[in-house]
C-alpha positions in Angstrom: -18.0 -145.9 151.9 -21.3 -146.7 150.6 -24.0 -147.3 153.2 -27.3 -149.9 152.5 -27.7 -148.9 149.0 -24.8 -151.8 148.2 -26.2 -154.9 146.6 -26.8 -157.6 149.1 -27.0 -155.3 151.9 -30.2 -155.0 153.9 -31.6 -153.0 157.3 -34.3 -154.5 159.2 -35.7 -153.4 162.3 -37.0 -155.4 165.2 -38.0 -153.4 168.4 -38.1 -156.0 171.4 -42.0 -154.3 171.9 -45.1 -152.6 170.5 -43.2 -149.0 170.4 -45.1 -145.5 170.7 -44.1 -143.1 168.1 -43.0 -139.7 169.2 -41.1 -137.2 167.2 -40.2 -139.9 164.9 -39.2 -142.3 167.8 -39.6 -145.4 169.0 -40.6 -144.9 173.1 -41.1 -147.5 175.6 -41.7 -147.7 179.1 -38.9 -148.9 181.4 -39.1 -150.1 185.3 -34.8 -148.9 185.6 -32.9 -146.2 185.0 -29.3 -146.7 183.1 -26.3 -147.0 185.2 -24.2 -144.4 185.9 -21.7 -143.7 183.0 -18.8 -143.9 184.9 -19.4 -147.6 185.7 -19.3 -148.9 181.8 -17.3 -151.6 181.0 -15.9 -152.0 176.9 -15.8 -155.6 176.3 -14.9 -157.6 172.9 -15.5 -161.6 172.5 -14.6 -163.8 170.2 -17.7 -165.2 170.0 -21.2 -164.7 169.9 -23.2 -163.6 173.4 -27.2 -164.7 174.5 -29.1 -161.4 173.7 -30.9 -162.9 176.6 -28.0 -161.7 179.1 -29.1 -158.3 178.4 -31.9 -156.0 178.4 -32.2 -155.3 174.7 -34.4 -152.2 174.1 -34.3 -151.9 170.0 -32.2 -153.9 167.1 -31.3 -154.1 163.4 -29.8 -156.0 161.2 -27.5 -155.5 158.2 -26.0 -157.9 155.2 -24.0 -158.5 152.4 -23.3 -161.1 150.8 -20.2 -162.3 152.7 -21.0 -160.9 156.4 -23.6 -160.4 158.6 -24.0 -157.9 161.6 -26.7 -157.4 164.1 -26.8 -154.6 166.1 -28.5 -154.0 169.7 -29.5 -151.0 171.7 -29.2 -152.3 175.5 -29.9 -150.2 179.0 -26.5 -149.5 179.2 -25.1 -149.2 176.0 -24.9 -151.5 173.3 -23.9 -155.3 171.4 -22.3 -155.6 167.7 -21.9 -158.7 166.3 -20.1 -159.7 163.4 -20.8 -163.3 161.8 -18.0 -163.9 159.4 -16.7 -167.4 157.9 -18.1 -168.8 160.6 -17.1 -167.3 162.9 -18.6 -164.7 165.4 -17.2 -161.5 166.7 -18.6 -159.2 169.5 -18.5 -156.1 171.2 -20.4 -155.0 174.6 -20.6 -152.1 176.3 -22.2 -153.3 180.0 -22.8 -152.0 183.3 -19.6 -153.3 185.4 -21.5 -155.2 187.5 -23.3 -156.9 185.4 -22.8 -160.7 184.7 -21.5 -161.7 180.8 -19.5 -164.8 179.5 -15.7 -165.1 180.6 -14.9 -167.7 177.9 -13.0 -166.1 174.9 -13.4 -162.4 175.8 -10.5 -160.9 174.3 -10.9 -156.8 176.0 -12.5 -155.7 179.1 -11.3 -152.4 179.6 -13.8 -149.4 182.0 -15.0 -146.7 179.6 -13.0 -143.8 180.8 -11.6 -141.2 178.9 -10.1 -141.9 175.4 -9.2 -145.5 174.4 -8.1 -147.7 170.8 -7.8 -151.1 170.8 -6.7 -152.8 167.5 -6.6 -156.7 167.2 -6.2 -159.0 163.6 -8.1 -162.4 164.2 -6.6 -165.9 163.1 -9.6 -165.4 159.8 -8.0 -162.0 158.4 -10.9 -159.9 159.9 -8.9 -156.6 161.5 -10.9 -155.0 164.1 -10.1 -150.8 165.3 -12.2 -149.7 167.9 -12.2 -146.5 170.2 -14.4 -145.6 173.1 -14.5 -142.7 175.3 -16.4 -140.9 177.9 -17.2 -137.3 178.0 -18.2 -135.4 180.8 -20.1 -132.0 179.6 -21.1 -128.9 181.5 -24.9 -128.7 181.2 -25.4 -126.1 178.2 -22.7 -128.1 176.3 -25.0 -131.6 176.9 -28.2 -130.1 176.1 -26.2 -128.6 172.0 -24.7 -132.3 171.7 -27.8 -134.0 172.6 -29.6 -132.2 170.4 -27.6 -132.8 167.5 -27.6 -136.5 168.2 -31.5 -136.3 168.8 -31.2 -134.9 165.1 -28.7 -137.7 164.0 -31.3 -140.5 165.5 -33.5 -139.8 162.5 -31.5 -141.4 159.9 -29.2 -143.9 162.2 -29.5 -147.6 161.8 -31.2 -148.1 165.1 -32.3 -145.9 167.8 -34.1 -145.9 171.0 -35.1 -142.4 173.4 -35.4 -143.8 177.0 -38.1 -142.3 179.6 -37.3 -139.0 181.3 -35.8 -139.7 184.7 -36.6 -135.5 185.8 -39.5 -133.8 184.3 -37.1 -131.1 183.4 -34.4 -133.5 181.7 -34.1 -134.7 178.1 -34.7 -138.6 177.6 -32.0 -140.5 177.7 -30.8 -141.3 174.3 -28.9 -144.5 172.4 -28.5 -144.7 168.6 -26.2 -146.2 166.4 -25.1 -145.0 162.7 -23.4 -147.8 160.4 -21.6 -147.4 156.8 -21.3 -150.5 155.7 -19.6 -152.4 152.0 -18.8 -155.4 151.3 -15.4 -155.5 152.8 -15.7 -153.2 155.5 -18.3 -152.5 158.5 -18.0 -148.9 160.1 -20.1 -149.2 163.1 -20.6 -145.7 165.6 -22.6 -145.9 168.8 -23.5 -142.6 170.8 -24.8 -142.9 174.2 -26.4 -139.7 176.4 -26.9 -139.8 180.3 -28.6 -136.4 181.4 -28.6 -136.7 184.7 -24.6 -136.7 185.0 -24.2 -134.6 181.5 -22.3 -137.8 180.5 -21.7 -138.9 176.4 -20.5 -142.4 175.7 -19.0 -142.7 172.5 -17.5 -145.6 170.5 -16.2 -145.8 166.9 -15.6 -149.7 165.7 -14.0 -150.8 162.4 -14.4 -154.2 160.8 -12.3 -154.5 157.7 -12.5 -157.8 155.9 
């Protein structure tokens, strides 16, 4: 697959505030931690959901000519959405708890272990996903969080939380897209230092 380079495609950026560059990061200051790892919740809609519901930290946006996507960095985790023929699919990863739409949600399944999902909707759009949670001892975190710290530089959209210990790495989101015109390849990588969690998730739209 080809990545933005495909004519019609197009990246843009749009941090939710004035961001502090470190290390090639955007930073910002937040008043909560994330929630605990073990308390994510992988939801899919079929439909579009109020950014408004969460707390959105970073975002991007990508196109082609016959599809659109934007994706959001959240507290805990993230939101892809598709808009195809009208039509809007979306996929969440949320604190359990926390409130989202009930109307046309089509997965809601606790992020825990290793999980597919595969669905075909009514417009010809097939959707893989697969989402897992990995729980790693502390030398093994601090090698995977590095490479993603690395990976961060070139993903479509990333965002470095605050520190929660002075001795702890930030907490980390990104997401890395490969995109063509008939195909959206969307992976998200989330770190939680304080429990040496990684949330992963690998979704394919195929048109």
């Amino acid at each position: 697959m080809a990545g933005s380079e495909w004519p019609g495609a197009g990246v843009q950026f749009s941090p939710q505030a004035p961001p502090e560059t470190l290390d090639g990061h955007r930073r910002m200051s937040l008043s909560s931690v994330r929630p605990d790892a073990r308390e994510l919740v992988f939801h899919l809609f079929g439909r579009s959901v109020h950014p408004e519901l969460l707390d959105v930290r970073a975002e991007a946006d990508i196109w082609h000519d016959n599809y659109s996507a934007s994706l959001k960095l959240c507290d805990a985790g993230h939101m892809v959405s598709l808009r195809i023929k009208g039509e809007t699919v979306t996929e969440v990863t949320s604190a359990q708890e926390h409130p989202l739409p009930q109307s046309c949600q089509l997965l809601k399944d606790r992020i825990r272990g290793s999980r597919h999902e595969a669905l075909e909707f009514d417009n010809g759009v097939r959707y893989h996903a697969c989402y897992q949670l990995e729980q790693l001892d502390p030398e093994v975190f601090l090698h995977v969080h590095q490479e993603l710290l690395e990976d961060s530089r070139t993903a479509a959209v990333a965002f470095s939380f605050p520190a929660v210990g002075r001795f702890d790495p930030a907490p980390l989101s990104l997401i890395a897209t490969d995109s063509t015109p008939n195909s959206l390849l969307v992976n998200a990588f989330h770190t939680f230092p304080e429990s040496g969690a990684v949330v992963k998730t690998q979704s394919l739209f195929e048109l």
